[in-house]
N, C-alpha and C positions, 0 to 999 in steps of 0.2 A: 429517392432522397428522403429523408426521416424530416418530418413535422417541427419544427422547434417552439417552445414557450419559454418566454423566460420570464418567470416569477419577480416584481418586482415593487416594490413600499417603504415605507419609512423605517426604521429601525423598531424593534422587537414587535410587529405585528401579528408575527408568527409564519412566516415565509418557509424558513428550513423546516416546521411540523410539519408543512404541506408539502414542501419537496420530500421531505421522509414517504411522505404518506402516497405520495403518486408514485415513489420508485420501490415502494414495497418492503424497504428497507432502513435503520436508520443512520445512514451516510452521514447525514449532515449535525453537525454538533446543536444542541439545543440547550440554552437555559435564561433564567429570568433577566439575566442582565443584557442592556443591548447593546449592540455591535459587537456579539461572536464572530457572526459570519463575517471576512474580509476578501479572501478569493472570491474570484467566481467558482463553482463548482457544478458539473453536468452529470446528467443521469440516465439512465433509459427508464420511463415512465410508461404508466399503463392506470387505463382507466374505464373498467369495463373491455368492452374489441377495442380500444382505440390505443394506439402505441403510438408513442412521442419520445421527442429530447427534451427533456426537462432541464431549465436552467436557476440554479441559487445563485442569489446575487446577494451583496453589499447590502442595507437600507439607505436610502438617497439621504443625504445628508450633508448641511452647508460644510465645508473648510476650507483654509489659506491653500493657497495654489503652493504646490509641492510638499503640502502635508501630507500624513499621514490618510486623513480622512479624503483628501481631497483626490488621494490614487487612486481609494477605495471606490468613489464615485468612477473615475476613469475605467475601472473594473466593470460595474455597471453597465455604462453608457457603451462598451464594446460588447455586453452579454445583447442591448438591445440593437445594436446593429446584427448582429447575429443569430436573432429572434426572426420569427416569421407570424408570430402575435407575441404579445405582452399581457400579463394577468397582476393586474394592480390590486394591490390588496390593503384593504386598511383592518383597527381594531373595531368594531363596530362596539363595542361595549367602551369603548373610551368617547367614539364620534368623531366628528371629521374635527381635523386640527389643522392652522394656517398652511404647517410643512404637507399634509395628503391636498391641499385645496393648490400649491405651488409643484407638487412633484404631479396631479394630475394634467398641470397642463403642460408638463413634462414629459407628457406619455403621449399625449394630443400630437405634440410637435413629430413626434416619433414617427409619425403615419403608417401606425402599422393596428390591425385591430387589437382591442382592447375587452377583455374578460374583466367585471369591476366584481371584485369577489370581497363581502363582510363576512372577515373571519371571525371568529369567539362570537358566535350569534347566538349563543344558547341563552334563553332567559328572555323577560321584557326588554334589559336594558339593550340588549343585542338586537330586538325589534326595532329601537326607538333609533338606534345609531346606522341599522343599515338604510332607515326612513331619510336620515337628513343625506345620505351620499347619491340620492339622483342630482342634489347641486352640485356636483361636482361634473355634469354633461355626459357620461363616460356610459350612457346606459341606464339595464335593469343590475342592481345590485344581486350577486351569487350569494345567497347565505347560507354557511356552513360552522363546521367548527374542525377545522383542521385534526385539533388533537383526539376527537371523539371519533370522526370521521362520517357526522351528520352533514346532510346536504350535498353528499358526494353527485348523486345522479341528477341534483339540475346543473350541477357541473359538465357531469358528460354532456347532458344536451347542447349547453353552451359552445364547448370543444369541437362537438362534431356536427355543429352547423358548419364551422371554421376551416376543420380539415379538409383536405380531399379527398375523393372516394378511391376507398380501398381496392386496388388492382386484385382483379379476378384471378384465383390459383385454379392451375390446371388437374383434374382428375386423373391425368395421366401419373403411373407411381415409376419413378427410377432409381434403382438402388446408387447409382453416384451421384444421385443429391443428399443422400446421408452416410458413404462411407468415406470415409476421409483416408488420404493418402499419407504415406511416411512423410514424403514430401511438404504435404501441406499442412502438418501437426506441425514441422518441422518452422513452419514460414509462420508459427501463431506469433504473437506480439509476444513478448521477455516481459515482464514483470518484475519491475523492480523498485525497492522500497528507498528511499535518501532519509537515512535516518545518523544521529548525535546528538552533543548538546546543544544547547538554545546560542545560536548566531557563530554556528559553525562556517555560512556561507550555502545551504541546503539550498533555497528558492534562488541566490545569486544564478549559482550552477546552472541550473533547469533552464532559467530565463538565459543561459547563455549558451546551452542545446536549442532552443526555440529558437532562439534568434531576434529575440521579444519579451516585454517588460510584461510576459502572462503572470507572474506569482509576484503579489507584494513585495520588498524587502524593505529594511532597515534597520540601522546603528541598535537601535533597542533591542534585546533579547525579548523572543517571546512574540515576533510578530503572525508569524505561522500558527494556527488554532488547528485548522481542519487537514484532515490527510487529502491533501488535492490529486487527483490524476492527470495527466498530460498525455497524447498521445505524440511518439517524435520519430520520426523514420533519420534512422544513419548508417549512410552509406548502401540503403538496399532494405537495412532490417530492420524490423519496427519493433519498439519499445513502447510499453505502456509504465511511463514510470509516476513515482507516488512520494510526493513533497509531503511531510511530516512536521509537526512541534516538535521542538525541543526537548529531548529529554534527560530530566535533571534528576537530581538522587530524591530517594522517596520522601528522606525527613524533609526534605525542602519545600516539598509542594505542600502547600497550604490553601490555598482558594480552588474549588471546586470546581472553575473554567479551566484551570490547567490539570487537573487532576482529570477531565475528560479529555483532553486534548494527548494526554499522554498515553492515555487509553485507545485513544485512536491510533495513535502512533505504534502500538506496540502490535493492534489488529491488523494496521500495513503489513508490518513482517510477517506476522501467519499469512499475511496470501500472497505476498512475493515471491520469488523463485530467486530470484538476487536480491541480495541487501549489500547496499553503498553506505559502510560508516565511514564520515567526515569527521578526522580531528583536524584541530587548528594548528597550521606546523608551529606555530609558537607554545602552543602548550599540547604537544601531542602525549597520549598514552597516560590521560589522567585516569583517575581510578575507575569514573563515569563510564569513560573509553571503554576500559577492558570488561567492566560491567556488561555494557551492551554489546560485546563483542560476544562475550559468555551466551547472552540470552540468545542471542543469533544461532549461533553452536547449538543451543540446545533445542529453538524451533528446527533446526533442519534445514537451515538455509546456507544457499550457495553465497559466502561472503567474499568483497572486495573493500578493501582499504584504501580512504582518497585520503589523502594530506593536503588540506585546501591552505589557501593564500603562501603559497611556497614563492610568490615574487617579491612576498617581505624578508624571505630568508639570503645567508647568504653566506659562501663556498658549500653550493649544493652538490656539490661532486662529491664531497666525502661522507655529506650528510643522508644522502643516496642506501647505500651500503650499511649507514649505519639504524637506519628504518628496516631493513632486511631485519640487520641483525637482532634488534629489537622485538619487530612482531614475531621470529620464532621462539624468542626468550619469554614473552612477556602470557603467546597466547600457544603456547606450545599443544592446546588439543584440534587447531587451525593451523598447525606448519606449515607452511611452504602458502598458505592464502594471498593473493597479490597487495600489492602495494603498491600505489600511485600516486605519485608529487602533482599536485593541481592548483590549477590559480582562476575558480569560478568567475570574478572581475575580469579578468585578462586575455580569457581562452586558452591558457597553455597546461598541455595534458591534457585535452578533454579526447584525443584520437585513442591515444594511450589507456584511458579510463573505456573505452566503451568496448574496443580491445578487449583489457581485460573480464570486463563485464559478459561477452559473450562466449571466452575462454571457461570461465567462473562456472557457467553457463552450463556448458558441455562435458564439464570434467564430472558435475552435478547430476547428470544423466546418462554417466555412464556404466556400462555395462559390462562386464569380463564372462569369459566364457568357462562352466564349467572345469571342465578338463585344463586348460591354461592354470586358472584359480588354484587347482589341487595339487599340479603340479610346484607351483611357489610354494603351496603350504606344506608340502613333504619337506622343501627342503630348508625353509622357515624353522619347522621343527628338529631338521636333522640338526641344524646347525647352533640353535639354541632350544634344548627340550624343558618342557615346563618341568617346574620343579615338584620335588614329592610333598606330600602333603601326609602328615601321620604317618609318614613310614611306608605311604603306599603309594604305588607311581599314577598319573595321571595319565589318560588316553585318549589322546587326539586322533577322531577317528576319520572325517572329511568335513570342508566346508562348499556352499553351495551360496550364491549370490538369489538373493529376495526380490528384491527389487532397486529401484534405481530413487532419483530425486529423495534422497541423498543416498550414496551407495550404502544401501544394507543385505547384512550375510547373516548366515545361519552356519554354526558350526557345531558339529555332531561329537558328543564327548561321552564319556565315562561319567565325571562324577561333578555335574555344570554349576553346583554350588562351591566349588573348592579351590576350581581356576581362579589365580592373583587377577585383582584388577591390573597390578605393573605385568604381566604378560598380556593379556589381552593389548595393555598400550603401547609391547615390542610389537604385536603381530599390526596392529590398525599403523604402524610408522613402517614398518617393513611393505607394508601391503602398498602407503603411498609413494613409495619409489618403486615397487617392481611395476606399477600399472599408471603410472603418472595421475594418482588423486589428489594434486599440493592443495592444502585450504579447506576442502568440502567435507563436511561432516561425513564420518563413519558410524557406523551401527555395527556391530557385532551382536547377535543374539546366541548366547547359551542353550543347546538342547541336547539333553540326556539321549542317548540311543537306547530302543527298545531291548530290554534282554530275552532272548529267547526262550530262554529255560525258565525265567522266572516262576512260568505258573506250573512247573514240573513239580510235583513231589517226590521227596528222597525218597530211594527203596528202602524198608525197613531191614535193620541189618541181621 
């Protein structure tokens, strides 16, 4: 079972530099204002040999019971029950302030050890402030500076008094410890991104796949910053799905926390394999919508359509049919993509949504066979032939499928700068009904066939 820490202090101490900086990457949103972070957030960390869970938390911080702030805390307080040490961390260059003297014996009560780490230690004054934190009980002060990544190795030493010893690997070598089966690529976790606009109902949803109040929510737009992951098993199959900000139109965003937060948002989609856009059934298919519907389309992702809070709507029977009819009008380079009426509050459709999702999934990775492919494509062309171009006919000569994750093909032609893009868009619609591709991006690539005679010189007459 993997190590766990969970990073935790007062607000802008510099927490998330340090999580960045243990998970080798930077996950976690960072800037000068404090309370970015509001999820908790988990990582795989590495420090030197030594591997951990690394956990970003909240900064502990007073609020009204069923506030805002006050969840945040609640967030916390479940990161340190789920902790196996806690690394309290203050500024040292600011010094200890009444809130680090009240949250360490916050950490005390916790009984679990405690790593007292003076981050921003660089300089005298960073001397003089990890000086006054042995009043605080908690220890020898760690001083480092997070963002430079000085003081990393009396770190390690700290950690790995704490850890336990690393189990002995065996010299024996077996090749089924590193070939993986169809089967078991088959059983990897779905990756999937919950992305819309700001207070679509995104963390509602999630929290109501958990089964639990893991992701913030509330009335305000805007409460989601960081791209959170969740791991959720349904029905069998496991999902690593990925809670996202809001995203809003460009000229809108103005302050530079949401201009990363959207940032992150958009890096969720490049690594999901699904993406869940949520409109709001009362204003579904705003411009926003089809924006990011587009952007989707054109990473390469497997997309599914939820229609959140559908239990405020009402004669959903007709209105059913008429969201079909919609997303094929509205997103027509995504035909036939699903669409699912959902009520993240409520539970209803979420069986339907996951459903689809792993449908989404499959269609995404799928694969046509040679010989099948060529034969549709004979008669694709028998039946409408691309048109002349200059007078001169155009020749379609076979296509062969590339790869998968999103289905892309390679079609062999004559003259590959002269094909209409409106045929290529008959053959990519014809191709998703003879092989069942509704929704998932298509690729077509253009290539020229080699001419044989090219490097012949005429005979001289």
């Amino acid at each position: 079972m993997s190590f766990t820490i969970a990073i935790i202090g007062r607000p802008n101490v510099g927490k998330s530099t340090l999580f960045n900086r243990l998970v080798g990457q930077k996950l976690a949103l960072v800037d000068d204002e404090p309370g970015v972070t509001r999820d908790r957030r988990e990582g795989e960390g590495r420090l030197g040999d030594l591997e951990f869970t690394i956990i970003d938390t909240a900064g502990l911080d007073e609020g009204a019971k069923g506030s805002l702030t006050a969840r945040m805390q609640e967030q916390t307080e479940t990161a340190i029950g789920l902790a196996d040490a806690l690394m309290f961390v203050f500024d040292a260059r600011a010094g200890l302030t009444p809130n680090d003297r009240a949250f360490a014996d916050f950490a005390r009560r916790a009984n679990k050890p405690v790593v007292l780490v003076a981050n921003k230690s660089e300089g005298k004054h960073g001397e003089l402030g990890a000086m006054e934190s042995y009043a605080l009980g908690l220890g020898d002060p760690i001083q480092i500076s997070a963002e430079h990544g000085e003081g990393l190795s009396e770190l390690y030493d700290a950690l790995r008094v704490l850890m336990p010893e690393p189990v002995e690997e065996s010299d024996e070598f077996d090749d089924d410890d590193i070939i993986e089966t169809d089967e078991e690529i088959a059983q990897r976790p779905i990756r999937v991104a919950i992305v819309g606009r700001p207070n679509a109902g995104k963390s509602t949803l999630i929290n109501h796949l958990l089964g639990e109040e893991r992701l913030l929510t509330s009335p305000e737009a805007g409460t989601t910053r960081d791209s959170i992951s969740v791991e959720i098993t349904w029905q069998g199959r496991e999902f690593r799905v990925f809670d996202t900000a809001g995203i809003r139109r460009r000229s809108r965003i103005e302050e530079k926390l949401e201009k990363l937060s959207v940032a992150d948002a958009l890096r969720a989609v490049r690594f999901a394999e699904v993406v869940v856009l949520m409109m709001d059934a009362q204003n579904r298919f705003e411009e926003q919508d089809l924006r990011i519907a587009d952007l989707i389309e054109r990473e390469g992702r497997a997309l599914v359509l939820a229609v959140n809070k559908w239990d405020l709507m009402e004669k959903k029977g007709s209105l059913i049919s008429e969201l079909r009819i919609d997303t094929d009008h509205l997103l027509p380079q995504v035909k036939g993509a699903p669409v699912v009426a959902v009520s993240g509050l409520m539970g209803e459709g979420i069986d339907r949504l996951m459903k689809a999702i792993e449908e989404a999934y499959a269609v995404w990775n799928k694969r046509v066979p040679t010989a099948t492919l060529n034969r549709w494509f004979e008669q694709a062309v028998d039946a409408n032939p691309p048109p002349a171009v200059s007078g001169r006919r155009l020749k379609l000569n076979y296509i062969t499928q590339a790869k998968a994750r999103p289905p892309s093909f390679i079609l062999f032609c004559s003259r590959a700068d002269a094909v209409p893009t409106s045929y290529l868009r008959y053959l990519t619609n014809s191709m998703r009904e003879a092989f069942g591709l509704p929704g998932t991006p298509i690729r077509i690539t253009l290539r020229e066939k080699a001419n044989p005679y090219a490097h012949k010189r005429k005979r001289p007459s």
